[in-house]
C-alpha positions, 0 to 999 in steps of 0.5 A: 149820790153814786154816779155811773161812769165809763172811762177809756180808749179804743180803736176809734178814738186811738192809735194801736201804739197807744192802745198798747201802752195803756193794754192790761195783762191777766195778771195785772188787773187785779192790782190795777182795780186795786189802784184806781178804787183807792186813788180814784175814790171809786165805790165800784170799778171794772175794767176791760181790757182786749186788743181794741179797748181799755175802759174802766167802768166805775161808780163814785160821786159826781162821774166827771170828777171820777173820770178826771181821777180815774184818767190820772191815775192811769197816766200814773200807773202807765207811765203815760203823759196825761195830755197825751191820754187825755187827748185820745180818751172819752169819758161819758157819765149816768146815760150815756156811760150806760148805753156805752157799756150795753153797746160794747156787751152787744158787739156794736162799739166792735171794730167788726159790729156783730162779732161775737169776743166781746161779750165773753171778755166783758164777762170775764172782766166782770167775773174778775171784778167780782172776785175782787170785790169791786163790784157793788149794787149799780155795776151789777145791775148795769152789767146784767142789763148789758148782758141781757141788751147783748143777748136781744141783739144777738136773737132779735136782729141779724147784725150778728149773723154771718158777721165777720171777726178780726181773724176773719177779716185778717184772713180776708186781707190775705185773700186779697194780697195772695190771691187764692190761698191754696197751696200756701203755709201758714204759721200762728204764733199764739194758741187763744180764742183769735188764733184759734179762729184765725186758724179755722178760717185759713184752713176753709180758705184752703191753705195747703199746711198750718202750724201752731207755735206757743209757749205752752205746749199743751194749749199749742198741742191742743190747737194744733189738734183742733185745726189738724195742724203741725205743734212746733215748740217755741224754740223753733220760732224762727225755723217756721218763720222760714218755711210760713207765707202766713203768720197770724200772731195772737199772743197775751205777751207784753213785747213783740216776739218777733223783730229785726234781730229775728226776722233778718237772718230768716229772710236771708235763708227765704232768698226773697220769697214774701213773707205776710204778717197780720199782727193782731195782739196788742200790746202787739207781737211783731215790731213795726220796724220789720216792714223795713226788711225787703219783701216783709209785709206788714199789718196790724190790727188798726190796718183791717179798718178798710175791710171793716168799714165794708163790712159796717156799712153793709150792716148798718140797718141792723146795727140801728135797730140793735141800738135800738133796743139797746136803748130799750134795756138803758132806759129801764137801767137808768130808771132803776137808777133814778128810783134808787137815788131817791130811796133814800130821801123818800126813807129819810123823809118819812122817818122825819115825818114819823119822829115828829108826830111821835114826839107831840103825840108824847107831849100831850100824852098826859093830857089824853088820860082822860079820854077813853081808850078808842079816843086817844087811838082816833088822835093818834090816827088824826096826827099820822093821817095830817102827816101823811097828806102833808107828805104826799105831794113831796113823796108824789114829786120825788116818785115822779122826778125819779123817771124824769130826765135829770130832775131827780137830783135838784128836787132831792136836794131841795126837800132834804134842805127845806125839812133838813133831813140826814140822808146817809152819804153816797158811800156808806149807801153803796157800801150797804148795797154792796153788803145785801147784793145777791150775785146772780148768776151771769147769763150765758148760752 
């Protein structure tokens, strides 16, 4: 029987330093699914990876095993020790892995609960996993429930309205730092979706010039457009460092591009004016060590949590009752689960049935030439209907233990040891569903 688990770290169970040591690029997670479905004996898998995550949500049998290989093979593959991992990580099986996935589609597992990012990256995660083929008939199912628990939090209560974000509340802890923004320069070194949101909300805090450096011209140019801000190529880093009183970094690079060697020569020719980073990649943009430069002030994204506990307490009551009906879509989830862990017993237990009454029927066939015609038919019909009575009560229990709490499987394997039955393995199952799955199409807005 395939299990559901979900394996990672995020901001509350780890620091930024290590969440950036474990974080994936684009372009590497496609060898990573790679990785741990085969050295993690995974039938399906996924991962998500963004500035306060890195989980990967899998089927396989037995989960708490999976989630032992999966911690492994990342500690290989990340160069990290696995005490260390181990020591900041969670891994949750069946229910609890579920209604972890549906949380984090629905923003409430976010630093900043309702904030609307998330949803997009599980969808591109899964979009990737699916061009990989890593993704089979339970993570389907799973990630459309989750999608689907994101979208009734998102109508069906306020949690998400009027709801801050990461760029948001970065903006609001330079708000408190500098008082009114009015008549302040600020730089953003990136050109994605947190730089973009970054930049539209320093400019309705009224700040008096804004310029965009980026690796990509274009995406940079195009930004710069968006916020009528000034492009500057990235050559030019560390000449608009000089003129910035804000810098919001927001990169997908793997090491910091802002550091010592940069920022000491800057802040010489600034003659002691302040300069205020809000690094909010990871892995992250700026080196920590720059907060040692006089008159540098440093934060990163495991610093806005003050603001966000603000935010969150405020937020509360919605956050419970999204829970709630996140836990409305997990319970249909987890019973689709059951009855399909069943199926194949149920199947296997029928085609049993059949083959021995066909067999005796054979048997004494020669002895029923004698009969009339509609007579061998009622001994036929007298052998299925003792077959199917005899069946009911076992069929009717296995039904019924498929939307219990956890019986399914110890009155599974009770029947198919009592009748001895051959229930294809757990891997040629979701390989066969992987086959016959339909993609759906992915809800979106």
């Amino acid at each position: 029987m395939t299990e559901l688990v979900a394996v990672g770290l995020n901001h509350k169970t780890a620091p930024v330093e290590l969440r950036e040591r474990l974080a994936f690029g684009a372009g590497d997670i496609a060898a990573a699914l790679s990785a741990l479905r085969e050295r993690a004996g995974l039938g399906e898998v996924m991962i998500v990876s963004t500035c306060n995550r890195v989980e990967v949500y899998a089927v396989a049998p037995h989960w708490a095993r999976a989630g032992e290989r999966v911690l492994q093979t990342l500690a290989d593959t990340r160069a990290v020790p696995l005490a260390e991992l181990v020591a900041h990580t969670f891994v949750r099986g069946e229910r609890a892995a579920a209604s972890h996935i549906c949380r984090v589609a629905a923003s409430l597992e976010s630093m900043v609960v309702g904030e609307p990012q998330i949803l997009g990256q599980v969808k591109d995660a899964f979009e990737l996993a699916q061009r990989e083929g890593t993704v089979g008939g339970v993570l389907d199912r799973c990630l459309g429930t989750a999608f689907r628990a994101a979208k009734r939090v998102r109508s069906e209560t306020e949690v998400a309205r009027g709801a801050a974000s990461v760029p948001s509340v970065a903006v609001d802890l330079a708000r408190s730092i500098f008082g009114e923004l009015t008549g302040s320069g600020a730089l953003l070194v990136g050109a994605g979706e947190m730089a973009s949101q970054a930049g539209i909300h320093l400019k309705a805090a009224g700040v008096a010039e804004m310029a965009v450096v980026n690796r990509s011209e274009a995406r940079g140019r195009a930004l710069a457009d968006e916020l009528s801000a000034r492009y500057a190529p990235w050559d030019s880093l560390d000449a608009e460092l000089r003129r910035a009183d804000i810098v919001v970094t927001s990169t997908g690079a793997q090491r910091p591009v802002i550091d010592r060697a940069l920022l000491r020569p800057v802040m010489k020719v600034r003659r002691g004016k302040p300069i205020f980073f809000v690094d909010i990649a990871v892995p992250r943009d700026v080196e920590p060590e720059v907060a040692r430069l006089e008159q540098v002030f440093l934060y990163n994204i495991d610093d806005l949590q003050g603001i966000v506990h603000d935010n969150m307490r405020a937020r509360a009551a919605e956050a419970d009752r999204a829970g709630s009906l996140v836990e409305e879509e997990v319970g249909e989830f987890v019973a689709w689960q059951r009855a399909r862990s069943i199926g194949p017993i149920v199947q296997a237990l029928q085609q049993h049935a059949r083959s021995i009454a066909e067999a005796e029927l054979a048997r004494v066939r020669g002895k029923l030439q004698g009969l009339a015609p509609e007579q061998q038919k009622a001994v036929e019909a007298l052998a299925n209907g003792i077959v199917q009575k005899l069946l009911h009560r076992p069929m009717a229990a296995l039904r019924q233990a498929a939307v219990g709490e956890g019986a399914e499987a110890d009155l599974a394997g009770a029947v198919q040891q009592l009748f001895g039955l051959e229930v294809p393995s757990a891997t040629a199952v979701a390989e066969a569903s992987a086959a016959s799955m339909v993609k759906r199409e992915l809800v979106r807005e």
